[in-house]
N, CA, C and O of each residue as an XYZ file, in Angstrom:
476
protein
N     -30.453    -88.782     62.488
C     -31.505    -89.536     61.835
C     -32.778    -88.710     61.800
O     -33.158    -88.058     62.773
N     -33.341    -88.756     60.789
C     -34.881    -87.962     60.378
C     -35.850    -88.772     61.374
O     -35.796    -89.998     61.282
N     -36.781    -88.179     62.370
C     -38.251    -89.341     63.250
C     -38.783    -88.359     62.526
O     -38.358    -87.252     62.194
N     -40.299    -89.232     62.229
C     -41.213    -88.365     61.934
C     -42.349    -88.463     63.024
O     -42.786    -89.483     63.557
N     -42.765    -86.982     63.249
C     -43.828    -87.100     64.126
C     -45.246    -87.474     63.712
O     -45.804    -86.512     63.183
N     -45.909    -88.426     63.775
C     -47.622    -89.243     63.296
C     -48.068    -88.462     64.435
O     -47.302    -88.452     65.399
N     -49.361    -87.677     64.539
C     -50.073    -87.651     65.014
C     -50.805    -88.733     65.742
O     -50.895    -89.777     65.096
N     -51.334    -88.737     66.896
C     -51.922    -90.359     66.876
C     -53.189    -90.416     67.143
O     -53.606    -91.247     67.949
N     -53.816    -89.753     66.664
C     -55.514    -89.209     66.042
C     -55.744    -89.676     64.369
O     -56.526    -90.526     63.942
N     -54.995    -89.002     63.768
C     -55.430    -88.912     62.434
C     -54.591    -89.696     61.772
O     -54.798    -89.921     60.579
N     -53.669    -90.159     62.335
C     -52.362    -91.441     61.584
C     -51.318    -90.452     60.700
O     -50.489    -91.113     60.075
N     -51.221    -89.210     60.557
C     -50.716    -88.011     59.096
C     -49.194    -87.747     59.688
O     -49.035    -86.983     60.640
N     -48.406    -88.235     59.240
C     -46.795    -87.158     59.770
C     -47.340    -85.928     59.723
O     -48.239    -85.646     58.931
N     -46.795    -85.029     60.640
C     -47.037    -83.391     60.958
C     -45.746    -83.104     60.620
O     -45.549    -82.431     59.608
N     -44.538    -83.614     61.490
C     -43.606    -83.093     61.383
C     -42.056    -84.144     61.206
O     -42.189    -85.366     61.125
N     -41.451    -83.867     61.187
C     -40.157    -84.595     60.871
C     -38.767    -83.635     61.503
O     -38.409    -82.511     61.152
N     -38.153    -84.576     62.583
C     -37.729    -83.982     63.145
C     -36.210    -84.748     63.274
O     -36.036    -85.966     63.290
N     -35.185    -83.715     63.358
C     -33.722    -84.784     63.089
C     -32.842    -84.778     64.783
O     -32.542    -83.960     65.652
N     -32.718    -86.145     64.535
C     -31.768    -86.503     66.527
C     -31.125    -87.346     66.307
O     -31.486    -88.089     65.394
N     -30.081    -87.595     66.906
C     -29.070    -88.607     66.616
C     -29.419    -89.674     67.774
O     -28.530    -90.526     67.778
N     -30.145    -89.866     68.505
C     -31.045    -91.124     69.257
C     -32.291    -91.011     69.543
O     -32.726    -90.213     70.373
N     -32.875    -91.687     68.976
C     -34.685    -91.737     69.511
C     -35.370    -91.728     70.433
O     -36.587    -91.574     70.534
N     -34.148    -91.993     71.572
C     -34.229    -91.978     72.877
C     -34.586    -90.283     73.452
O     -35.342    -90.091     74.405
N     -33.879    -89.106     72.666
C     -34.292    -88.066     72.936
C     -35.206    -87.923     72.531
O     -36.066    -87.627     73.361
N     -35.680    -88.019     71.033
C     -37.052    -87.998     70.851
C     -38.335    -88.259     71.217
O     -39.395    -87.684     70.969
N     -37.938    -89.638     72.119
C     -39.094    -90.125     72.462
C     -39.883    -89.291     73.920
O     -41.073    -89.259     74.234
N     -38.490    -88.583     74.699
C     -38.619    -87.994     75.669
C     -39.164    -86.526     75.792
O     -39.773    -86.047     76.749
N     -38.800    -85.900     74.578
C     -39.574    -84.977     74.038
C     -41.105    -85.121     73.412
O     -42.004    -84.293     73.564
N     -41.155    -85.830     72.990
C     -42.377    -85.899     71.499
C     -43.150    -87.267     72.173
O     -44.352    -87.221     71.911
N     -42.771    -88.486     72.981
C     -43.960    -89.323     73.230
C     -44.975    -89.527     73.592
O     -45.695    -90.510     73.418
N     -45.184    -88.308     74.311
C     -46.822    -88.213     74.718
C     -47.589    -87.426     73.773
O     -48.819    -87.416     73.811
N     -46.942    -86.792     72.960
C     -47.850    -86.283     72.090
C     -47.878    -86.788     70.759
O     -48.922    -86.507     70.169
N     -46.791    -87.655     69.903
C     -46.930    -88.354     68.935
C     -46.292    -89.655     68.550
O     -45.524    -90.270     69.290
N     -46.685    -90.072     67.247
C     -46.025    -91.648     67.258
C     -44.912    -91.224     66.740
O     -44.982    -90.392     65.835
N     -43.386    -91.790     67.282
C     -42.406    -91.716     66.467
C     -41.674    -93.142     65.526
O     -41.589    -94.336     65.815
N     -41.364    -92.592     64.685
C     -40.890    -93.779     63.850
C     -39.509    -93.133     62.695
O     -39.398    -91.959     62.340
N     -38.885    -93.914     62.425
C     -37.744    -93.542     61.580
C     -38.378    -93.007     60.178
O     -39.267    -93.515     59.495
N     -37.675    -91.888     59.986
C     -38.277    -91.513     58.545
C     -38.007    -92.683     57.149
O     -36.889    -93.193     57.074
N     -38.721    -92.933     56.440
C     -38.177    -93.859     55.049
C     -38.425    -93.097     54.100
O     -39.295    -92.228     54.043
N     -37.230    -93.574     52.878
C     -37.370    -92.745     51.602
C     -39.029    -92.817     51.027
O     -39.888    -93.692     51.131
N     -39.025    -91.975     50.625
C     -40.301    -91.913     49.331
C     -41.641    -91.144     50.059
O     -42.610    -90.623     49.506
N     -41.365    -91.255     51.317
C     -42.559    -90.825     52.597
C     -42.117    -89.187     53.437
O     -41.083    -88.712     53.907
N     -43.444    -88.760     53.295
C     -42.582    -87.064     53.970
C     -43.995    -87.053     54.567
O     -44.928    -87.835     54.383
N     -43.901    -85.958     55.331
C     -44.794    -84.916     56.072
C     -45.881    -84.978     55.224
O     -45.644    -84.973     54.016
N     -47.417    -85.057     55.737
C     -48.538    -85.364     55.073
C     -48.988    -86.981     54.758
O     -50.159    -87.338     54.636
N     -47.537    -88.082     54.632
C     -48.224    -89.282     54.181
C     -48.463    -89.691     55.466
O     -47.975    -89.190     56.479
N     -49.483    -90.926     55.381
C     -50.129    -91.880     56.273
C     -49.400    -92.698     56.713
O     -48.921    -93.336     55.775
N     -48.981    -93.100     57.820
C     -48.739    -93.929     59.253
C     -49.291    -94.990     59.619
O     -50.451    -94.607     59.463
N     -49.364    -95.741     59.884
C     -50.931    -96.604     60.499
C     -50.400    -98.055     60.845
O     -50.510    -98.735     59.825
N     -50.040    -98.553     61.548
C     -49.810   -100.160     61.981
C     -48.762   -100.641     61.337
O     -48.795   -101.687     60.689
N     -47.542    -99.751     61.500
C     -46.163   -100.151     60.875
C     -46.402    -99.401     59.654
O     -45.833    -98.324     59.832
N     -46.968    -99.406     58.462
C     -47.212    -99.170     56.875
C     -47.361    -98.058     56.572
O     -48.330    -97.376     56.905
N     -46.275    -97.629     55.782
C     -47.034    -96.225     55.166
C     -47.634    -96.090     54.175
O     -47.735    -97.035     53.393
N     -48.257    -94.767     53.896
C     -48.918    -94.574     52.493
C     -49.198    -93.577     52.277
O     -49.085    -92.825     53.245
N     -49.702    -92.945     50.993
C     -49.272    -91.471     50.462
C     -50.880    -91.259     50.854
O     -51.622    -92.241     50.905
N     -51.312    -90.072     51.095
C     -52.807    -89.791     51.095
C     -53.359    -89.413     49.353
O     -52.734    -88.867     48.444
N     -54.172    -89.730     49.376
C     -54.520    -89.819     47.975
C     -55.652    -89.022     47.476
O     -56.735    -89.495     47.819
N     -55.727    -87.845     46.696
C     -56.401    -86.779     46.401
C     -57.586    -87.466     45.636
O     -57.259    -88.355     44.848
N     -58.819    -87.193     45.755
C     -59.588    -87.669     44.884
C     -60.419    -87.029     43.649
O     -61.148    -86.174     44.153
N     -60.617    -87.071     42.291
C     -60.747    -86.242     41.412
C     -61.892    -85.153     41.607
O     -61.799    -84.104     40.970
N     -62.804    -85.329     42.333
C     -63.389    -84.657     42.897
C     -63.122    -83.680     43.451
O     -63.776    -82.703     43.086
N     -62.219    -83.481     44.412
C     -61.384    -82.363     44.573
C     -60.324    -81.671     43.933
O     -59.672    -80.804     44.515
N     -60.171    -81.939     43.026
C     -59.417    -81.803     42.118
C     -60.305    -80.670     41.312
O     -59.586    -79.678     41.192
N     -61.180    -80.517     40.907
C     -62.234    -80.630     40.226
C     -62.534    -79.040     40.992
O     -62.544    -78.066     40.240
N     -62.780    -78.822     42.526
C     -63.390    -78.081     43.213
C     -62.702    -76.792     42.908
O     -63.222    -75.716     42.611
N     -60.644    -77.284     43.113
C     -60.048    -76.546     43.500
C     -60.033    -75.701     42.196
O     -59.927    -74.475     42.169
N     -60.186    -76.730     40.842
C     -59.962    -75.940     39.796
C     -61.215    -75.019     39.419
O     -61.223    -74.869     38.197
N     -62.045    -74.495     39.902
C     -63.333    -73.924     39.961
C     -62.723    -72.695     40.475
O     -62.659    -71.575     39.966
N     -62.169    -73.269     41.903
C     -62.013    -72.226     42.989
C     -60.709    -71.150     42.343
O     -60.781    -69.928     42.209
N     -59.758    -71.886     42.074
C     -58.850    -70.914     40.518
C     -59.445    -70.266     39.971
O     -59.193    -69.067     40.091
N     -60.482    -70.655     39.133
C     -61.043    -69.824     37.761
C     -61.563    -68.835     38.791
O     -60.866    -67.823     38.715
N     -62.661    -68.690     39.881
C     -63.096    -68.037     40.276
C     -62.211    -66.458     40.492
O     -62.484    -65.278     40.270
N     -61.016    -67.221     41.055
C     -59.969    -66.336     41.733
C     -59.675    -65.397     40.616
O     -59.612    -64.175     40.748
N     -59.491    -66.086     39.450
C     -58.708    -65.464     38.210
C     -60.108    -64.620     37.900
O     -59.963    -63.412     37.711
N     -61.039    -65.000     37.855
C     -62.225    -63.784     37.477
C     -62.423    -62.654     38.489
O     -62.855    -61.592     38.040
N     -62.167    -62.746     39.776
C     -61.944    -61.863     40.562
C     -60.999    -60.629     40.034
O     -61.457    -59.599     39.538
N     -59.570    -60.911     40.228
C     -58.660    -60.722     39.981
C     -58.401    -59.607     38.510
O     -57.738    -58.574     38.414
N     -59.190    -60.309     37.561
C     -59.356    -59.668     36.406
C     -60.311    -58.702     36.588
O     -59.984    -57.589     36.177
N     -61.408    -58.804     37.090
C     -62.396    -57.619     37.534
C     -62.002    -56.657     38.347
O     -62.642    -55.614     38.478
N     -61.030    -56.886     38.902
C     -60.093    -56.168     39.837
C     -59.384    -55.023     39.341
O     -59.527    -53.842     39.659
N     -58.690    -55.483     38.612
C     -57.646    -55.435     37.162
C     -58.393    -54.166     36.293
O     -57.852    -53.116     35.950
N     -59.774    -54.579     36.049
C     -60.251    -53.781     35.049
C     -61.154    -52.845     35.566
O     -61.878    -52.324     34.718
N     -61.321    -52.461     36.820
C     -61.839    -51.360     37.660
C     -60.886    -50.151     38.037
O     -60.948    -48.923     37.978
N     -59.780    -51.310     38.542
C     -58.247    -49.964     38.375
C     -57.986    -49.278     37.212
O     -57.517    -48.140     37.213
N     -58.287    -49.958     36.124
C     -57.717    -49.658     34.688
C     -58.910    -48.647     34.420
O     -58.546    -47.570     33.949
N     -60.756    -48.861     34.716
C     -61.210    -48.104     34.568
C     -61.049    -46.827     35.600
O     -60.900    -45.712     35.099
N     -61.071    -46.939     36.690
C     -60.615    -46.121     37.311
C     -58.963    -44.663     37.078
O     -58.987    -43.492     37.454
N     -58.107    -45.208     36.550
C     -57.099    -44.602     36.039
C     -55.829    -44.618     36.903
O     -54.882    -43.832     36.918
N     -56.045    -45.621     37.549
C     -55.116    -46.466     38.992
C     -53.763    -46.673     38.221
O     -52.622    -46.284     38.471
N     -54.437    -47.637     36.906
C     -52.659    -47.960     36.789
C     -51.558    -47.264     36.223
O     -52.326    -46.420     35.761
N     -50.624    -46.926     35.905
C     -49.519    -45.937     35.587
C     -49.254    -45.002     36.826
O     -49.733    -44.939     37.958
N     -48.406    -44.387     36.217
C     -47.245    -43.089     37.142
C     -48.330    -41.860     36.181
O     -48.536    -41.730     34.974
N     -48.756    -41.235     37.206
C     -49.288    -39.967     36.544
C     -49.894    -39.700     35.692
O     -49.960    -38.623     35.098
N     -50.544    -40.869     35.472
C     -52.089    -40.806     34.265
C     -51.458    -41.754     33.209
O     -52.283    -42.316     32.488
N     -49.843    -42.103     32.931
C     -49.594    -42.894     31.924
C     -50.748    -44.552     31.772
O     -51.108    -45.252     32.718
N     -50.962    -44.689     30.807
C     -51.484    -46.018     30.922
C     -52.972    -45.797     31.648
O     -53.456    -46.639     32.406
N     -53.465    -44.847     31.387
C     -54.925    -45.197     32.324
C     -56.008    -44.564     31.021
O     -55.746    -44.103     29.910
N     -56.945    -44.727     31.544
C     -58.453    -44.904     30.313
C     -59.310    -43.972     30.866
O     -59.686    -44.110     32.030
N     -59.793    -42.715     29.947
C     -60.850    -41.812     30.671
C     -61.924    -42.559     29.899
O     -61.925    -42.559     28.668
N     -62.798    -43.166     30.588
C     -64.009    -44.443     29.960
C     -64.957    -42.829     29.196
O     -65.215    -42.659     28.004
N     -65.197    -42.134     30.046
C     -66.443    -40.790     29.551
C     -65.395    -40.190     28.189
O     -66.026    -40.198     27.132
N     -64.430    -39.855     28.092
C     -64.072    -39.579     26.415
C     -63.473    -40.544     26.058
O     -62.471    -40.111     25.489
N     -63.468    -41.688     26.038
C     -62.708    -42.967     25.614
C     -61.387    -43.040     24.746
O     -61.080    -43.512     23.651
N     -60.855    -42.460     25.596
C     -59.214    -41.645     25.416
C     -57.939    -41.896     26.333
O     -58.032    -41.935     27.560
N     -56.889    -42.043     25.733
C     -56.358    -41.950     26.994
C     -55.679    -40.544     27.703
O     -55.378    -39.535     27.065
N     -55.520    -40.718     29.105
C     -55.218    -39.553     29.889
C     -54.354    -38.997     29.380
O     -53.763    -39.676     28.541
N     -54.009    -38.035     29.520
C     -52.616    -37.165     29.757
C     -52.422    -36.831     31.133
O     -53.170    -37.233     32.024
N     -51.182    -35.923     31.362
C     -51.088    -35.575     32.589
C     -52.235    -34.444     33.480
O     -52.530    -34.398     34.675
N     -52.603    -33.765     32.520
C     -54.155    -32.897     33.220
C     -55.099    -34.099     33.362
O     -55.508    -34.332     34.500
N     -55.443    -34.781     32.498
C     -56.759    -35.400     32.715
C     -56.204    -36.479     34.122
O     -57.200    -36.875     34.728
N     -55.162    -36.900     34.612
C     -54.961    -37.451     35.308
C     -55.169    -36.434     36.891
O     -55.654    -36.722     37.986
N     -54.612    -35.313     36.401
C     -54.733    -34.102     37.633
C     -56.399    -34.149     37.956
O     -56.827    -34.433     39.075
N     -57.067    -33.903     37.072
C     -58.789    -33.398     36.804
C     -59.605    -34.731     37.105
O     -60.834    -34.732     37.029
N     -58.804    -35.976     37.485
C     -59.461    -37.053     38.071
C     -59.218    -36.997     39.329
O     -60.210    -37.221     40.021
N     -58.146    -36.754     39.952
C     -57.875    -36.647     41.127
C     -57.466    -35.254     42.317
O     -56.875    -35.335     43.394
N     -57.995    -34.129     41.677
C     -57.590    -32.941     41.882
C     -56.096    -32.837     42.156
O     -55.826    -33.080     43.332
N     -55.404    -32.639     41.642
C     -53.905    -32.461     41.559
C     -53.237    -31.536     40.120
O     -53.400    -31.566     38.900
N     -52.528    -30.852     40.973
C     -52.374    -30.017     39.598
C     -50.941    -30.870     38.773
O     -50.157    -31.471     39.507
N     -50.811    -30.862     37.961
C     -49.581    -31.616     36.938
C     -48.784    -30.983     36.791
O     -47.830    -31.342     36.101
């Protein structure tokens, strides 16, 4: 049988744990959490609380933050992206890279003559 472990601070399943009597469980896990039989529809993360469960519920507001915190990432990422590319990072041996000062692309010398290496 699935127990799930409730925290018994914050009311949240942490964990979910499988025993074929609760009796072991309880001997393991009772001083440190609430145990109760797992039920369909409820996992790790939903709410506990006086018999009842319930899903925790995201509010659009955060919703909102995280999608900020994405775009941010993705502008990072792309600036990232386009420092290597100016730089002459990406490709095998100058393939695919950008000399920005003759606005050309490399060959295998100009890839050597960026990085002292002979080709």
């Amino acid at each position: 049988m699935g127990i799930c472990l409730i925290n018994k601070y914050t009311d949240i399943c942490e964990r979910i744990v499988i025993f074929t009597d609760m009796s072991v469980a309880e001997e393991m896990f009772g001083d440190t959490y609430i145990l109760t039989e797992q039920v369909t529809g409820f996992n790790i993360g939903d709410i506990y609380q006086d018999g009842t469960w319930s899903k925790v519920e995201v509010y659009p507001e955060e919703k909102e933050a995280n999608k900020e915190e994405d775009t941010l990432i993705m502008m990072i990422d792309q600036e990232y992206r386009i420092t290597k590319l100016e730089l002459g990072i990406y490709g095998e041996r100058g393939e695919n890279s950008y000399d920005l000062q003759n606005h050309k692309k490399n060959d295998r010398k100009g890839f050597s003559r960026w990085f002292g290496r002979k080709a």
